[in-house]
DSSP file (Angstrom, degrees, kcal/mol; ACC not computed):
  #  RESIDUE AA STRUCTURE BP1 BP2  ACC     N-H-->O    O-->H-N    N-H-->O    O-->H-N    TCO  KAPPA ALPHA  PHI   PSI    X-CA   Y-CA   Z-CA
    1    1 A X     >        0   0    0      0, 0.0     4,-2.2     0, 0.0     5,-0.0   0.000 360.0 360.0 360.0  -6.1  152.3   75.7   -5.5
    2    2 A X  H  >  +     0   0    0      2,-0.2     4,-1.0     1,-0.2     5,-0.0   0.668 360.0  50.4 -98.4 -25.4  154.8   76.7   -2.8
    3    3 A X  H >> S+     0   0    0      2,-0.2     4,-0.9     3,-0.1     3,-0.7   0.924 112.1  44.4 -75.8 -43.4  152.9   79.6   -1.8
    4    4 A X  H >> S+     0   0    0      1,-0.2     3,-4.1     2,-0.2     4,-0.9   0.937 110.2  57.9 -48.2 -54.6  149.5   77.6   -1.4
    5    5 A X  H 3X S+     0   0    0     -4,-2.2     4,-1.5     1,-0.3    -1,-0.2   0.681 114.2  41.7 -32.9 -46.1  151.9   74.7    0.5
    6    6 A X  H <X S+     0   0    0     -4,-1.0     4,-0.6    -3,-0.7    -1,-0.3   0.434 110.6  54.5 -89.6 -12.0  152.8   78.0    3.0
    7    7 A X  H <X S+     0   0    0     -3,-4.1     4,-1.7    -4,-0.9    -2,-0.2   0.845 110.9  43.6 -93.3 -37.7  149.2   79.3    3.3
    8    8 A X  H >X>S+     0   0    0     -4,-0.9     4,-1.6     2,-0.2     3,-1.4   0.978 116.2  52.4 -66.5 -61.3  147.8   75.9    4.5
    9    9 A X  H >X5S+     0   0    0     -4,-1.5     3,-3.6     1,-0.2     4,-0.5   0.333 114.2  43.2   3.5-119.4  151.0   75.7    6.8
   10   10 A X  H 3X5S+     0   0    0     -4,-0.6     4,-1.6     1,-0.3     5,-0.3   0.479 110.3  51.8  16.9 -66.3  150.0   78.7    7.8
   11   11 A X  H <<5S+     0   0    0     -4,-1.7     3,-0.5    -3,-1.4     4,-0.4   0.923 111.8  50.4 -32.0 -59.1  146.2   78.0    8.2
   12   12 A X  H <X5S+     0   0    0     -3,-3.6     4,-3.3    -4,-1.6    -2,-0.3   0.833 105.5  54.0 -87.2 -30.7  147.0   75.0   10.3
   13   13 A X  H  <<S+     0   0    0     -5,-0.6    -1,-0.3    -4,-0.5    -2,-0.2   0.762 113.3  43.8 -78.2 -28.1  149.3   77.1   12.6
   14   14 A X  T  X S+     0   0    0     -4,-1.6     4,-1.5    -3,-0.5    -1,-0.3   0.586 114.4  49.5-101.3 -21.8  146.3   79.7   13.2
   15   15 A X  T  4 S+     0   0    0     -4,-0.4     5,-0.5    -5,-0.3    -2,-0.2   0.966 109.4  50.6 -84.4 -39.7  143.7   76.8   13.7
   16   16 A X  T  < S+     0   0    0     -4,-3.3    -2,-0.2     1,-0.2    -1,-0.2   0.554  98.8  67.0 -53.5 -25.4  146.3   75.3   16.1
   17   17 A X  T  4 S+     0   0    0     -5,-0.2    -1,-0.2    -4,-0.2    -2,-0.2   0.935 103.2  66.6 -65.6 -66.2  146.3   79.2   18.0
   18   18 A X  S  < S-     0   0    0     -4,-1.5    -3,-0.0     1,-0.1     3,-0.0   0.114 100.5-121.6 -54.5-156.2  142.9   77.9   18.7
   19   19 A X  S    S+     0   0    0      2,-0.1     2,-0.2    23,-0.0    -1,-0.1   0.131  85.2  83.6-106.5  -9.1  142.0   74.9   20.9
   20   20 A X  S    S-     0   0    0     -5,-0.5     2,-0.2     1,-0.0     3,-0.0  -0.597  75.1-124.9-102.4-175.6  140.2   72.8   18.2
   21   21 A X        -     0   0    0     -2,-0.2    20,-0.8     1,-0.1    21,-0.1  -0.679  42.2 -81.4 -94.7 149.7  141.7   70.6   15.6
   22   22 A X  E     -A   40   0A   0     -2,-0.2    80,-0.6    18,-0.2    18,-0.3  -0.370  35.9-179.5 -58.6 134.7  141.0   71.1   11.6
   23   23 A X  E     +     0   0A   0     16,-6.7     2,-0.3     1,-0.3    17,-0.2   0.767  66.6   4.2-108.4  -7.3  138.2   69.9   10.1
   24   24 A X  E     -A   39   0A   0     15,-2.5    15,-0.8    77,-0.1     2,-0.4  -0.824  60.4-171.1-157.1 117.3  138.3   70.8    6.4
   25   25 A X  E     -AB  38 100A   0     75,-2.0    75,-1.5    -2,-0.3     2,-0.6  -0.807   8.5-179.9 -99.9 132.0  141.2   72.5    4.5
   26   26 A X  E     +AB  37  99A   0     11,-1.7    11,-2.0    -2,-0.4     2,-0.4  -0.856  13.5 157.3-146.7 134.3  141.0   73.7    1.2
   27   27 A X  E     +AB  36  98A   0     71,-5.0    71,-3.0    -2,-0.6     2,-0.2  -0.994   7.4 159.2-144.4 153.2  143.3   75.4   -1.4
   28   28 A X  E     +AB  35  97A   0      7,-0.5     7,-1.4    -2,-0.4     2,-0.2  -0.856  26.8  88.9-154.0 156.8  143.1   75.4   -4.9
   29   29 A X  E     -AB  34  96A   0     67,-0.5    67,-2.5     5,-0.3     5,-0.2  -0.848  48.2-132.8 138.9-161.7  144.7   78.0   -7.6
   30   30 A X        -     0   0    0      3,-1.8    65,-0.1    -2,-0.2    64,-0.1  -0.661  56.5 -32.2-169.4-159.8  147.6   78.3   -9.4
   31   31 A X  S    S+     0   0    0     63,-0.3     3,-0.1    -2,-0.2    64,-0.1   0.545 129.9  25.8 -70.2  -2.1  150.3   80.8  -10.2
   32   32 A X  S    S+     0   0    0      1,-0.3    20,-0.8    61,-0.2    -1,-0.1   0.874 121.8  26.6 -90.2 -79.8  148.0   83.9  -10.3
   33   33 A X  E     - C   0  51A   0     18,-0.2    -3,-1.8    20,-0.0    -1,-0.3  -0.450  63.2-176.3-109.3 153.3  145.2   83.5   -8.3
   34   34 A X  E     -AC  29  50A   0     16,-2.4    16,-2.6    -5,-0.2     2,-0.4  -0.824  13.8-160.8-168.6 128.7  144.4   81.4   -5.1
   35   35 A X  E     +AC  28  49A   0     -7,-1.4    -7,-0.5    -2,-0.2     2,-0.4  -0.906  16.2 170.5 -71.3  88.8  141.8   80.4   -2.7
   36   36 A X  E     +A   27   0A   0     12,-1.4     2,-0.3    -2,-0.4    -9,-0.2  -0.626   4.1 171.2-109.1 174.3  142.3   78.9    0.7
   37   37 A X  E     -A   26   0A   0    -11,-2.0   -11,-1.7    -2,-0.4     2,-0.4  -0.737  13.7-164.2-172.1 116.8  140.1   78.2    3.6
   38   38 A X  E     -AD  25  46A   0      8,-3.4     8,-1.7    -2,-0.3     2,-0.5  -0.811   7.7-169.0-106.9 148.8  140.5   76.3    7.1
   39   39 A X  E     -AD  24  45A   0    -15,-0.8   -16,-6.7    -2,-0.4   -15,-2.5  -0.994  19.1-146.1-134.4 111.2  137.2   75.3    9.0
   40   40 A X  E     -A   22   0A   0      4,-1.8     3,-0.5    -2,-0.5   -18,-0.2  -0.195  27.2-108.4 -53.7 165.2  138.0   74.0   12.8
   41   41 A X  S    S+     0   0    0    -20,-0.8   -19,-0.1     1,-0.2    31,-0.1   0.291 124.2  51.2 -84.2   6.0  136.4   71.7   14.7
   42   42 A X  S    S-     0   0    0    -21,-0.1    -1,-0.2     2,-0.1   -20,-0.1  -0.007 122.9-104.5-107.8  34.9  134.9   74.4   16.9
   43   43 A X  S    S+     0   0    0     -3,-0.5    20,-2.2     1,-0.2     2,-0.3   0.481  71.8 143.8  56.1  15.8  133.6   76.2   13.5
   44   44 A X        -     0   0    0     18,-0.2    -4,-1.8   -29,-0.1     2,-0.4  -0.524  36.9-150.7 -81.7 155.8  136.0   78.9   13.4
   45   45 A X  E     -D   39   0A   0     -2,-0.3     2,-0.4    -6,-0.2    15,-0.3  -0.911  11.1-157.0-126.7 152.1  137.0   79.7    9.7
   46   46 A X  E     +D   38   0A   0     -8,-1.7    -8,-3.4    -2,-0.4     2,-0.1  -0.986  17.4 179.0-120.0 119.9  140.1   81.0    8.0
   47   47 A X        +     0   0    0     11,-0.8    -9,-0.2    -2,-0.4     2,-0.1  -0.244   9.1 162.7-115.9-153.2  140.1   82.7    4.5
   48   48 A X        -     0   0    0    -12,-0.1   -12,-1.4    -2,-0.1     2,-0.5  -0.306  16.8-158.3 169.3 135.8  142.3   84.1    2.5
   49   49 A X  E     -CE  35  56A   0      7,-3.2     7,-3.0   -14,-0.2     2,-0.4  -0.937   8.3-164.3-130.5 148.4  142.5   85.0   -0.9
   50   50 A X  E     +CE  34  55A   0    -16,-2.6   -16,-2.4    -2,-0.5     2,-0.3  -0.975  14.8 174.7-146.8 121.3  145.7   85.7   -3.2
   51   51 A X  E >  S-CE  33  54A   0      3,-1.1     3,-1.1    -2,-0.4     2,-0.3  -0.956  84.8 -43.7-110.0 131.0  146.4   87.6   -7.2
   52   52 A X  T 3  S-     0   0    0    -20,-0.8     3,-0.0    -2,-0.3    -2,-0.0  -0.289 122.5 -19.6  41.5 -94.8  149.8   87.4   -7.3
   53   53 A X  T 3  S+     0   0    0     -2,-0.3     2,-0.9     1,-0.1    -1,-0.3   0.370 108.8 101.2-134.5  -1.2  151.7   88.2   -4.3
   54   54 A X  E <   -E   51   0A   0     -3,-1.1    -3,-1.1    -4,-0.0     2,-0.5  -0.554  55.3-164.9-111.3 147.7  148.9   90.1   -2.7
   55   55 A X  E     -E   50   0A   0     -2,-0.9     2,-0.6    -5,-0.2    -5,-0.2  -0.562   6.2-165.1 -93.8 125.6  147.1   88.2   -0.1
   56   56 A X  E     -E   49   0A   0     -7,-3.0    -7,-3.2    -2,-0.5     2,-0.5  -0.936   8.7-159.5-107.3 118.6  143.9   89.1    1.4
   57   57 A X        -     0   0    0     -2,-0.6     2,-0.4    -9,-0.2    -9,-0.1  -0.859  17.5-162.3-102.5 149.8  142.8   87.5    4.3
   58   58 A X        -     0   0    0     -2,-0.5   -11,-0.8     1,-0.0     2,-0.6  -0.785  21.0-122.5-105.8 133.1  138.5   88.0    4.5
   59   59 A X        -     0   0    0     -2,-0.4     2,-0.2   -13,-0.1   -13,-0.1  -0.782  27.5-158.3 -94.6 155.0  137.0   87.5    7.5
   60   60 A X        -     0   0    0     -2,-0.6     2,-0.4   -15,-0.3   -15,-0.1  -0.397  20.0-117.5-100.3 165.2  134.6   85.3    8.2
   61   61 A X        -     0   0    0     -2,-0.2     3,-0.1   -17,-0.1   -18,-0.0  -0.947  42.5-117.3-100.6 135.2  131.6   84.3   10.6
   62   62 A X        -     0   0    0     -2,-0.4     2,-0.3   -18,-0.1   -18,-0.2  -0.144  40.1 -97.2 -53.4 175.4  132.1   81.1   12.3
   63   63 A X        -     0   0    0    -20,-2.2     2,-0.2     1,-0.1    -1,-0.1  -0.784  39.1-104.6-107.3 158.3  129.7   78.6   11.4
   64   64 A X    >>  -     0   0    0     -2,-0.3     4,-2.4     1,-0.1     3,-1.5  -0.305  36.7-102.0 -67.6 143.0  126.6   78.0   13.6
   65   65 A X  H 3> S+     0   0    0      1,-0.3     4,-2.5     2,-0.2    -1,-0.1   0.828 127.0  46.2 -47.9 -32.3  126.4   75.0   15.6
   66   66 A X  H 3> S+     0   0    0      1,-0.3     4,-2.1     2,-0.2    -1,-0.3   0.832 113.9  48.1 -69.8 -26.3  124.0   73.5   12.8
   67   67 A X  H <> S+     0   0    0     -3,-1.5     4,-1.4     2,-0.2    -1,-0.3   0.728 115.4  45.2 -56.8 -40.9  126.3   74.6   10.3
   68   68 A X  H >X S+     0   0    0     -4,-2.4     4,-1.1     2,-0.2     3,-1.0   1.000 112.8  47.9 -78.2 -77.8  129.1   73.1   12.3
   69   69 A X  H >X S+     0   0    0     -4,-2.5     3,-1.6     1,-0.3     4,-1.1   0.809 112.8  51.1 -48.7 -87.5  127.2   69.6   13.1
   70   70 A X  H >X S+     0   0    0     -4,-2.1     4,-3.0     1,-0.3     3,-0.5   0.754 110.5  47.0 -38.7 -41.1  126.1   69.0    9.1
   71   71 A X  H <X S+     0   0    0     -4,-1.4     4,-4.2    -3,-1.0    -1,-0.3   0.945 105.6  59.3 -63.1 -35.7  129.6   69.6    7.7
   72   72 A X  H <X S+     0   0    0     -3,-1.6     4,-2.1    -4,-1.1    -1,-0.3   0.640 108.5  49.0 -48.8 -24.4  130.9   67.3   10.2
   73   73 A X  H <X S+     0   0    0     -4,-1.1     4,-0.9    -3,-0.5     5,-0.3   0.736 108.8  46.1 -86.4 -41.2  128.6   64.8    8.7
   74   74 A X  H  X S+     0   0    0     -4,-3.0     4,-1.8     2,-0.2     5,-0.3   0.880 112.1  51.2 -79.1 -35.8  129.4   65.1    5.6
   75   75 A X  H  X S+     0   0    0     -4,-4.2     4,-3.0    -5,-0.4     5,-0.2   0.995 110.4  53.4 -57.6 -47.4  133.5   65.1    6.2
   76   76 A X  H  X S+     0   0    0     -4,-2.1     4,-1.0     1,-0.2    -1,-0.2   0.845 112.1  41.8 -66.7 -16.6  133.0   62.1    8.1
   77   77 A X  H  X S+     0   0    0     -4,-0.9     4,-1.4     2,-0.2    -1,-0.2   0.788 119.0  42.8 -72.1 -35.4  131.3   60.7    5.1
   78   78 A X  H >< S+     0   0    0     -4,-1.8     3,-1.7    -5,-0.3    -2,-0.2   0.987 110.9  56.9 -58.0 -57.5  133.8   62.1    2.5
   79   79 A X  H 3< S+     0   0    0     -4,-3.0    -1,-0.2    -5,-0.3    -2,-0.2   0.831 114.7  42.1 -48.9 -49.4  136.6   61.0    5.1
   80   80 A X  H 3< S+     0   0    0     -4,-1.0     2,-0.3    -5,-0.2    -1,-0.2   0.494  95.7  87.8 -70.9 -21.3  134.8   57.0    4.7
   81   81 A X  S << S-     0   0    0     -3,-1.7     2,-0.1    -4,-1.4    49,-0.0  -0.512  90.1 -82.7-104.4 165.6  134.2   56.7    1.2
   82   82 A X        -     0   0    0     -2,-0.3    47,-2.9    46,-0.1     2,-0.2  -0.402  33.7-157.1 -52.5 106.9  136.5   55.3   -2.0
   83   83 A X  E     -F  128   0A   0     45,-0.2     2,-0.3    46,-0.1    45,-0.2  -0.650  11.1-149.5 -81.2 179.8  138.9   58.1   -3.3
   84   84 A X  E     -F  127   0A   0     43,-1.0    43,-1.6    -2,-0.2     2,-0.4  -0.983   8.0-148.6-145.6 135.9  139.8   57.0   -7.3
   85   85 A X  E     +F  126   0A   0     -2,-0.3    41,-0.2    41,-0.2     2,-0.2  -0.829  20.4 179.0 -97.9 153.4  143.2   58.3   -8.1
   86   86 A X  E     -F  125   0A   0     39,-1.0    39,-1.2    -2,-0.4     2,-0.2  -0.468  24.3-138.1-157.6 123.5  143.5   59.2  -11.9
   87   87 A X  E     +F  124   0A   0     37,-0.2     2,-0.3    -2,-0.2    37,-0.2  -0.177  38.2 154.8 -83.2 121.6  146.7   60.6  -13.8
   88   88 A X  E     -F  123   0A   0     35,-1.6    35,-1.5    -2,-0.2     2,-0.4  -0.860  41.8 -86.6-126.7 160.2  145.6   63.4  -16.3
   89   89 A X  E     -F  122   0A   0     -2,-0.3     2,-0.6    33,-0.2    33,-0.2  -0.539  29.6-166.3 -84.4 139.2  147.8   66.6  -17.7
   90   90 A X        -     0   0    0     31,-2.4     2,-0.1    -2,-0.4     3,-0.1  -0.911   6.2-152.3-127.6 135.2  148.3   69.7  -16.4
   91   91 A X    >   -     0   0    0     -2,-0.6     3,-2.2     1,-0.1     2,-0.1  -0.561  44.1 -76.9-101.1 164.9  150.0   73.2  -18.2
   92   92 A X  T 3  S+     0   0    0      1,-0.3    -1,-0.1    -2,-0.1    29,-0.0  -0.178 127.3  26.2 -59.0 136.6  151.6   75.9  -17.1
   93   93 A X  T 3  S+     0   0    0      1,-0.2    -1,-0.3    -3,-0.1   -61,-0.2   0.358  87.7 138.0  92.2 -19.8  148.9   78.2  -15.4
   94   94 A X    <   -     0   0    0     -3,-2.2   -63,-0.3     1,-0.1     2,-0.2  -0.247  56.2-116.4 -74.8 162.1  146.2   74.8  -14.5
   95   95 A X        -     0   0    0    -65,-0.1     2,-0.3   -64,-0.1   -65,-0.2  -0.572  37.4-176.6-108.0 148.2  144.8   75.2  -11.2
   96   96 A X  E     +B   29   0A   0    -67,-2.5   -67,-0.5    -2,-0.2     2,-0.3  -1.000  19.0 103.3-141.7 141.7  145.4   72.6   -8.2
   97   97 A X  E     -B   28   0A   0     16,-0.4    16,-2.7    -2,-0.3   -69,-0.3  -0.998  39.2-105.9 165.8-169.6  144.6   72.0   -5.1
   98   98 A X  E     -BG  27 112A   0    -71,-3.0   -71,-5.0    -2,-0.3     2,-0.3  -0.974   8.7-146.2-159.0 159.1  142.6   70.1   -2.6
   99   99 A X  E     +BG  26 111A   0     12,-2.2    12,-0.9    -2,-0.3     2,-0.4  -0.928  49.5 144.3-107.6 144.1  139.8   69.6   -0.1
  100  100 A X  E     -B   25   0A   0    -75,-1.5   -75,-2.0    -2,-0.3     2,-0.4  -0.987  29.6-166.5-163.0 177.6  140.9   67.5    2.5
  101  101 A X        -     0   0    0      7,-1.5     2,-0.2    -2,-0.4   -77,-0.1  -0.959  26.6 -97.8-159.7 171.0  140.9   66.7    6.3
  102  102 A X        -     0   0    0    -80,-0.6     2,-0.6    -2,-0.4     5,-0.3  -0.521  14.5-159.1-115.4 172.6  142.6   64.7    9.1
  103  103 A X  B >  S-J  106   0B   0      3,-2.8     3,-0.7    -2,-0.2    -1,-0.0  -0.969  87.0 -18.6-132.5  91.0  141.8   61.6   10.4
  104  104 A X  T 3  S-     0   0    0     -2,-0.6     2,-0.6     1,-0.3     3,-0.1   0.944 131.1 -53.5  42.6  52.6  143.4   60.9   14.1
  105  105 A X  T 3  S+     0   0    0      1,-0.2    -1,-0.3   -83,-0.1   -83,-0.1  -0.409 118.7 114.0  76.9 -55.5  146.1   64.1   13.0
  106  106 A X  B <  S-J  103   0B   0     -3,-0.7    -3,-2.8    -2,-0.6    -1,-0.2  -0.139  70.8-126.9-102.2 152.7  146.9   62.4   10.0
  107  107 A X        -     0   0    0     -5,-0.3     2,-0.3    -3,-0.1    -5,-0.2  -0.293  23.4-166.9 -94.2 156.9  145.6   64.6    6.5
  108  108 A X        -     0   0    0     -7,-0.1    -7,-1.5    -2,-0.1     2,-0.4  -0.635  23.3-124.5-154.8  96.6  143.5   62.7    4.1
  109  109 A X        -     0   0    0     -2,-0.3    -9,-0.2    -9,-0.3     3,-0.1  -0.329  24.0-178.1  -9.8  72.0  142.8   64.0    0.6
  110  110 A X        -     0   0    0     -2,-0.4     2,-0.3   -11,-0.3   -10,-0.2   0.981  66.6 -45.7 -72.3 -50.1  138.8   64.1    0.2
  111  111 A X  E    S+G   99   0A   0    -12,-0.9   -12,-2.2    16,-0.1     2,-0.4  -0.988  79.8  99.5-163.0-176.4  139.4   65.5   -3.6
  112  112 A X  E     -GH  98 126A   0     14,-2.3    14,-1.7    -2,-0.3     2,-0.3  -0.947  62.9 -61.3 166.9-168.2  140.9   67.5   -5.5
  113  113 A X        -     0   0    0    -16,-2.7   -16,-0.4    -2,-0.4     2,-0.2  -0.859  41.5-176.2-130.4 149.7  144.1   68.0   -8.3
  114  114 A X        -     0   0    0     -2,-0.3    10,-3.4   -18,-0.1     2,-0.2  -0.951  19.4-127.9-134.6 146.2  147.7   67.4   -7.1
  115  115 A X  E     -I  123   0A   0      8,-0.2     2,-1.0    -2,-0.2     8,-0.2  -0.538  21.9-109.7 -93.2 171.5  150.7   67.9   -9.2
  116  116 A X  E >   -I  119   0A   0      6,-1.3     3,-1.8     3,-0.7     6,-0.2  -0.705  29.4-153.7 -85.3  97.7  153.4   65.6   -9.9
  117  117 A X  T 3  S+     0   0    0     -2,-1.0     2,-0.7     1,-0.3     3,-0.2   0.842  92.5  43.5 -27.2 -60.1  156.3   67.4   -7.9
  118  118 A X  T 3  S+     0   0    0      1,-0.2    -1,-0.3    -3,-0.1    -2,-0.0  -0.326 129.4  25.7-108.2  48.2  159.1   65.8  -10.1
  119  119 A X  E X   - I   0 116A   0     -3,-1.8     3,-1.6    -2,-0.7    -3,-0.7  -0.085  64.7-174.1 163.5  86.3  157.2   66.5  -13.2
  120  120 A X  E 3  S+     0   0A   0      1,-0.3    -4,-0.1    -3,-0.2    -3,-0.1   0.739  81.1  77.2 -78.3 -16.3  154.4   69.6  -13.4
  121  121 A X  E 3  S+     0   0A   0    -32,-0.1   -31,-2.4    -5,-0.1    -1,-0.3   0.636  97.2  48.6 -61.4 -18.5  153.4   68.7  -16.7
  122  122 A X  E <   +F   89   0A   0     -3,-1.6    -6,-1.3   -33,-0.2     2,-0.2  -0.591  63.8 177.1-111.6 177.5  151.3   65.7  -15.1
  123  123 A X  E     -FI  88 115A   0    -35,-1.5   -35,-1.6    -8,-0.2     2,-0.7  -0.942  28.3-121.5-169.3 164.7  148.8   65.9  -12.0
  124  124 A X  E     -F   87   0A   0    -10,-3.4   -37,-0.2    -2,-0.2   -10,-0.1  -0.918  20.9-146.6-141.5 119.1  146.4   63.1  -10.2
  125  125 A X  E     -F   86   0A   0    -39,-1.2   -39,-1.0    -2,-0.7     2,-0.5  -0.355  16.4-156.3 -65.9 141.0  142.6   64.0  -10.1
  126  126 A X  E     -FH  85 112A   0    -14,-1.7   -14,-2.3   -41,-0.2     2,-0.4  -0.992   9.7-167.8-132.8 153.4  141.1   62.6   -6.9
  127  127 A X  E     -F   84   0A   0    -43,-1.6   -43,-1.0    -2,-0.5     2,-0.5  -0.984  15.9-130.3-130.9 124.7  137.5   61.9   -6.7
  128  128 A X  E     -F   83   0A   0     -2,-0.4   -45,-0.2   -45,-0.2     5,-0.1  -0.794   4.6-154.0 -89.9 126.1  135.3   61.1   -4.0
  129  129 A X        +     0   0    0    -47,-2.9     2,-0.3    -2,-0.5   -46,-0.1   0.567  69.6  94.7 -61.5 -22.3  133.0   58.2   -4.1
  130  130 A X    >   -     0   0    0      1,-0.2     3,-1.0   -53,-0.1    -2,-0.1  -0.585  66.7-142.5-100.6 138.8  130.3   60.2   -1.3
  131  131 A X  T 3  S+     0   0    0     -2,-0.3     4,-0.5     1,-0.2     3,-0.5   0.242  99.9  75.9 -27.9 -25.5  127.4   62.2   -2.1
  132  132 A X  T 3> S+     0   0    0      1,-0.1     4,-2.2     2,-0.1    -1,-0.2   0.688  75.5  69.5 -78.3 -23.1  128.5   64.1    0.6
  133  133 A X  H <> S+     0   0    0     -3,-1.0     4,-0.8     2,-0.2    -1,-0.1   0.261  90.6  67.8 -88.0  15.8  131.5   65.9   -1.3
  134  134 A X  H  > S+     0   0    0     -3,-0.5     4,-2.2     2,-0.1    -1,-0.2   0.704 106.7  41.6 -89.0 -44.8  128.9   67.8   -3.5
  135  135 A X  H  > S+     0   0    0     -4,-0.5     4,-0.7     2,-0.2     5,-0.3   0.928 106.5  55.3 -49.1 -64.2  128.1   69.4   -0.5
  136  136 A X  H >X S+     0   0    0     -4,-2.2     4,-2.1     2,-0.2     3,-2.0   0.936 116.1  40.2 -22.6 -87.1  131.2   69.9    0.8
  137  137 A X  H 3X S+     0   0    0     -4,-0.8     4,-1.8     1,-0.4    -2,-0.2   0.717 107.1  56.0 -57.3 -35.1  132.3   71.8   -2.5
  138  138 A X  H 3< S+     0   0    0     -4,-2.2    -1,-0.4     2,-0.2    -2,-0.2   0.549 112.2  50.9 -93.4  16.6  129.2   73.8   -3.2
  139  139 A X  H XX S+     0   0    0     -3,-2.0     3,-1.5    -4,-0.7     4,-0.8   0.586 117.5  40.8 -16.7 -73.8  130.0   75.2    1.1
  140  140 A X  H >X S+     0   0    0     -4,-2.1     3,-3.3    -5,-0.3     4,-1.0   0.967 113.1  51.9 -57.3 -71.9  133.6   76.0    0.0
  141  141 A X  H 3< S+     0   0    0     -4,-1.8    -1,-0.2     1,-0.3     6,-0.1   0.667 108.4  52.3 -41.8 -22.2  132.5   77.5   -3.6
  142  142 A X  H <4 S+     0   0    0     -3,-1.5    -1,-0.3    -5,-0.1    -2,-0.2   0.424 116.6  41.8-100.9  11.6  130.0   79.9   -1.9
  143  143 A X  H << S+     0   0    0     -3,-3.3    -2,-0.2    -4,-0.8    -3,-0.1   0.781 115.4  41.2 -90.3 -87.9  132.9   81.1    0.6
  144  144 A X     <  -     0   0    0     -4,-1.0     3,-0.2    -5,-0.2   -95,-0.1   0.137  66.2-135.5 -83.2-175.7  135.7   81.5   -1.6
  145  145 A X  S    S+     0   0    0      1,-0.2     2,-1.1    -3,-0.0    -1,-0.1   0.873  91.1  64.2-100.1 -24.8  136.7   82.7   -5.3
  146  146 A X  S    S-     0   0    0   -118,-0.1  -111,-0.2  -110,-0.0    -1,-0.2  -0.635  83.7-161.6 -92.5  88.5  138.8   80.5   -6.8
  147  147 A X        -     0   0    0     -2,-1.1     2,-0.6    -3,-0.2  -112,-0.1  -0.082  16.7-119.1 -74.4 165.3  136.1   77.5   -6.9
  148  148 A X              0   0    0    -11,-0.1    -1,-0.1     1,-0.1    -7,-0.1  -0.874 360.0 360.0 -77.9 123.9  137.0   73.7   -7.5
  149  149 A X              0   0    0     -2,-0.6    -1,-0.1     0, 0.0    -2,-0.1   0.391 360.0 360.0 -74.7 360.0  135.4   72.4  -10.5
């Protein structure tokens, strides 16, 4: 998890090269394999994909202003609605990760898995209340490889 933790880093630091702010970050994987992806608020995207230690970054097309304007509509819905926290188990090898996006700079967890730092055997599902985070995910899923269930 300490390499995803250093790819969003990383992500944020390249979106930051740019003049807009993020508007949706996502990594998910585990110790093999791993997907991330940053989306700006001017629609530039960041990919990258990781089997072991080697890292691909894909390029992308920015998205089209319409492209741009609907996701923004759906984050800000995702961003509004009830997450629901709930503690389930996770093994060695389970996948983790999050979509999430910030809210006046601060990051906000639209859904996702997170592990329990001081304990990997546990993890806390988060679930988004919006109709809008179906979208979201099936965007992200047709990008990257390592999908969010």
């Amino acid at each position: 998890m300490k390499i995803l933790s250093i790819l969003v880093a990383l992500f944020l630091l390249t979106a930051s090269a740019h003049a807009a702010s993020p508007l949706l970050v996502y990594s998910y994987g585990n110790q093999i394999t791993s997907s991330t992806l940053a989306i700006s608020s001017d629609g530039t995207v960041v990919h990258t994909e990781r089997v072991h230690a080697h890292l691909e970054v894909v390029n992308e097309n920015p998205l089209s202003g319409a492209e741009l304007a609907n996701l923004k509509s759906l984050v800000a819905k995702a961003a509004q609605a009830k997450v629901t926290k709930k503690s389930i188990s996770a093994s060695l090898g389970s996948r983790s990760g999050t979509i999430s996006t910030y809210v006046n700079g601060v990051k906000k967890d639209l859904e996702g898995v997170v592990r329990v730092p001081t304990d990997l055997s546990k993890a806390t599902r988060l679930t988004n209340s919006s109709s809008s985070i179906k979208a979201i995910k099936t965007l992200i899923n047709r990008i990257v490889k390592v999908d969010l269930p």
